[in-house]
Structures are given as structure tokens and as C-alpha cells.
C-alpha positions in Angstrom: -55.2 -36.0 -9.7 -53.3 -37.1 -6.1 -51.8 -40.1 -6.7 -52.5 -42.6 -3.6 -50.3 -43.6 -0.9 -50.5 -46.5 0.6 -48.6 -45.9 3.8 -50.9 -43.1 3.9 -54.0 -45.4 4.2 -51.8 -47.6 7.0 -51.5 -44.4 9.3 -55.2 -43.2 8.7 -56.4 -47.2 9.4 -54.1 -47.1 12.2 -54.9 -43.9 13.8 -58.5 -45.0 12.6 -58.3 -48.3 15.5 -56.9 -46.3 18.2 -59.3 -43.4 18.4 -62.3 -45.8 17.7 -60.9 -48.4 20.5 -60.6 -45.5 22.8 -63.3 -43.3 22.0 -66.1 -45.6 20.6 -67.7 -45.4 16.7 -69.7 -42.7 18.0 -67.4 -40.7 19.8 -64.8 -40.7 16.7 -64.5 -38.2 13.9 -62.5 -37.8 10.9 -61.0 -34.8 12.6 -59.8 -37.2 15.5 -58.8 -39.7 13.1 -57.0 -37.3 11.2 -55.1 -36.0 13.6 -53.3 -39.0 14.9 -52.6 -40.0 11.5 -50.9 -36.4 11.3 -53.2 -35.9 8.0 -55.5 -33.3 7.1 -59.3 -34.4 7.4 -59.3 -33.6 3.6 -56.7 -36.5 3.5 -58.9 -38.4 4.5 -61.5 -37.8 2.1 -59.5 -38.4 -0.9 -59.5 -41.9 0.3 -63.4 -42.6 1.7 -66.2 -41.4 1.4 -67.2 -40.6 4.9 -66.6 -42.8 8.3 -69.1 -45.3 7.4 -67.1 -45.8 4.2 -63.3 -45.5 6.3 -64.8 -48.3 9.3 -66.3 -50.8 6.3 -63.1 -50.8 4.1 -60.7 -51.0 7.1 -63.1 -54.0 8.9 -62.5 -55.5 5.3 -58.8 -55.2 5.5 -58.5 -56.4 9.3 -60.6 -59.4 8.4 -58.4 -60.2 6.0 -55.5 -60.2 7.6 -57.0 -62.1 10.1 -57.8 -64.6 7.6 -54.4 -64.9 6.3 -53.0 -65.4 9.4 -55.1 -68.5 10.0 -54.2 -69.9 6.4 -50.9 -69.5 4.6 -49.7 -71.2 1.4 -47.5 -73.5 3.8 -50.6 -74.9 5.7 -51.2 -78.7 4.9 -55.3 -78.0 5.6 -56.0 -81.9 5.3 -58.2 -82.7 8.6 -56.1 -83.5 11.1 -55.3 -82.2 14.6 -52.0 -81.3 13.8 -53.7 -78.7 11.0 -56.7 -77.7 13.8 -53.4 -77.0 16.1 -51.3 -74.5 13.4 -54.4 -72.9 13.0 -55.3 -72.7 16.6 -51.6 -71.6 17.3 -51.8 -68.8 14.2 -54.9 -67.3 15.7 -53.0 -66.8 19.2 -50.0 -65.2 17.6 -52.4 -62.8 15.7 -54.0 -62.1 18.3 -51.2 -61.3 20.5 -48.9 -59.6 18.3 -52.3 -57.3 16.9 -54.4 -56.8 19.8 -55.3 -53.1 18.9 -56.3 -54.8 15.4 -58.7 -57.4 17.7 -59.9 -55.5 19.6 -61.5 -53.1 16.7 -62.5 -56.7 15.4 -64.2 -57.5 18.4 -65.8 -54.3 19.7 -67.7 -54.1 16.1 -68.4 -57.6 15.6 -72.1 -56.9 17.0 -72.4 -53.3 15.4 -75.3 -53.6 12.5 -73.0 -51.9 10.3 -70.3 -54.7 10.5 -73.3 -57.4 10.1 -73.8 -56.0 7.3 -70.4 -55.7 5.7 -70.1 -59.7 6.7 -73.3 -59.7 4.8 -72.0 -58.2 1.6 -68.4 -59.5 1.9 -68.0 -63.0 2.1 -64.8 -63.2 3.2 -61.8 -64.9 2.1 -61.1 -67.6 5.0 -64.8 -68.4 5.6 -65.3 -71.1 2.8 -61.7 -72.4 3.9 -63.3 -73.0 7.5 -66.1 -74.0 6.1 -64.0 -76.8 3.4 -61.6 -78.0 6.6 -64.6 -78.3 9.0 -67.1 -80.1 6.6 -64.1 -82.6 5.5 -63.2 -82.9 9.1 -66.4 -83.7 9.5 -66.5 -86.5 6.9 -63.7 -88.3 8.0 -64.9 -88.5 11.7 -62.2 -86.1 13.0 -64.4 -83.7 15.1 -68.2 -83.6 15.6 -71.2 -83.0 13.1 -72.1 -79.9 14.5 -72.6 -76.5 13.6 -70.1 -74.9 11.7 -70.5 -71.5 14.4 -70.4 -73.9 17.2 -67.1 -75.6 16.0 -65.7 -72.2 15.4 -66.8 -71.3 19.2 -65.5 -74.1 20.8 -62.1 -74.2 19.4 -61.1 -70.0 19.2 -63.9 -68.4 22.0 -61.6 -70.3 25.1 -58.0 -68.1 23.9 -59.3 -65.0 22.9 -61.2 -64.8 26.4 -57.9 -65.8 28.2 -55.7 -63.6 25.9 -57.8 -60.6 26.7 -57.7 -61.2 30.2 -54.2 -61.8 30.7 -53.3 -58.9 28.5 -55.3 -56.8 31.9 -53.0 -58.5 34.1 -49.8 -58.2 31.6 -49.7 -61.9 31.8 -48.9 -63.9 29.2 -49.5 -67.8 28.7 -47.2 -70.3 29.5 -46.2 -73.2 26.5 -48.0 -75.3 28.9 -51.3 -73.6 29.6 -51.6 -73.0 25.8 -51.1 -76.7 25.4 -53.6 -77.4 28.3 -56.0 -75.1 26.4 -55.8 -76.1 22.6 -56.3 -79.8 24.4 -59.6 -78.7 26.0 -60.8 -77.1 22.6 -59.7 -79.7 20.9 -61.5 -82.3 23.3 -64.6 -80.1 22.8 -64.7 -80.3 18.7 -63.3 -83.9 18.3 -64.9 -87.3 18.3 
């Protein structure tokens, strides 16, 4: 029995989010996917399963990283604006420095297959959002609305503007990202 390599798994995710960015879920195949990797499409199978299986467990991983981006064991997650702002500011650097990575995220956070997946795989960061908005809450930091709404409000305003200026090869200045966590924050707090 093949032992598994874990670099191995990196390339095939990799080459897994550039052919599905460019070609769609529909218009990728293992053989594409194994290609760019530079693996055989056996390879592949010694992983997953099948795409389904491949998409799902590399979602998962993405997700996750994600999440620990947003929460490291150096975050003081006590509600305050200071900890909405490092969080804020964590998500922007992900998102900048992984865009290939967001944008799988992004393009499949609709598909039913990824509902799903959510569904099944309460992930790691979720209840942590869901602790530092509820607390936040409590103290009379930001408004008592919806959890999903809070979320919106505070991350929908960057990734639009990230995306867009990535179009232009723009980037944001120290100054419009203050400008902008300021008019989240405005949106969320009391």
C-alpha cells in the first residue's frame, strides 16, 4: 500500500482551484486536474473518491484555513472593536494574499453541493463568530441582529472592493481600508 504525500494533495488541491476557477465545476475533469498537478489521474484516485469527493474535501480545507486566518491563538476575541478590527484586517490579508483560494470559495458558495457540505460540516470558526457576535451583542457593542446580517455588513463591503480592485490591479490605500472598516463598523455597532 502507497504511502500518502501530502505535498502531493497540495498540488492536486491547487491544480484542483485553477482548472475549476477557469473552467467551471462542470467543465473540470480529473484528467484536467491531473494534469496541472503533473500527476496521473490514477493519482488522483488514490486520494478521493471521485470529483464530488476531491471539491468537498478541498472546500473543507479552504474553509478552514479561512477560519484560521480570522482566529489565531494570539487573538484577544473579547468584544471590542479593536478584536472586530484584527479580524476585519485578517480577512483582507487572506483574501489578498489567496485570491485563487477565494475565489473557489466564492464561485461555490451557492453550488448545492457546497450547501450541503456546510450542512454536514459545521465548521471550525462558525461557533467562534457565533460566541464573539452573541457576547458582542450582550455587552451592547454592535446591534441585536442577525448573526448573517452582522457577518454581511462587516466582510460583504471588502471582499466586493478587493475583487474589483484586483480587475483594475489596484490595491487599497491604509486610508480607504480605514475609511472602510469605519463604515462596517458604523453599520454593526450601537
Amino acid at each position: 500500500m502507497r504511502i500518502k504525500d501530502d505535498e502531493k494533495v497540495n498540488r492536486i488541491y491547487q491544480a484542483a482551484i485553477k482548472v475549476v476557477n477557469s473552467d467551471g465545476f462542470q467543465g473540470s475533469s480529473m484528467s484536467k486536474i491531473a494534469k496541472e498537478a503533473d500527476v496521473s489521474a490514477a493519482t488522483i484516485y488514490l486520494y478521493f473518491e471521485n470529483k464530488d469527493d476531491m471539491i468537498k474535501k478541498l472546500f473543507i480545507h479552504l474553509k478552514s484555513r479561512l477560519g484560521n486566518s480570522y482566529f489565531n491563538v494570539e487573538n484577544d476575541l473579547s468584544p471590542s472593536k479593536g478584536t472586530f478590527r484584527t479580524i476585519w484586517l485578517s480577512h483582507y490579508q487572506y483574501i489578498t494574499e489567496n485570491m485563487e483560494e477565494y475565489n473557489f470559495l466564492e464561485n461555490f458558495s451557492n453550488c448545492s453541493l457546497i450547501e450541503k457540505i456546510e450542512k454536514e460540516n459545521k465548521l471550525d470558526y462558525c461557533p467562534t463568530f457565533e460566541s464573539l457576535f452573541e457576547k458582542s451583542k450582550s455587552t451592547g457593542l454592535i446591534l441585536n441582529i442577525n448573526n448573517d446580517l452582522i457577518f454581511s455588513l462587516l466582510f460583504s463591503p471588502i471582499n466586493h472592493l478587493v475583487k474589483k480592485n484586483k480587475q483594475s490591479s489596484k490595491t487599497l490605500t491604509t486610508s480607504e481600508l480605514i475609511e472602510l472598516f469605519e463604515a462596517s463598523w458604523r453599520a454593526i455597532s450601537k
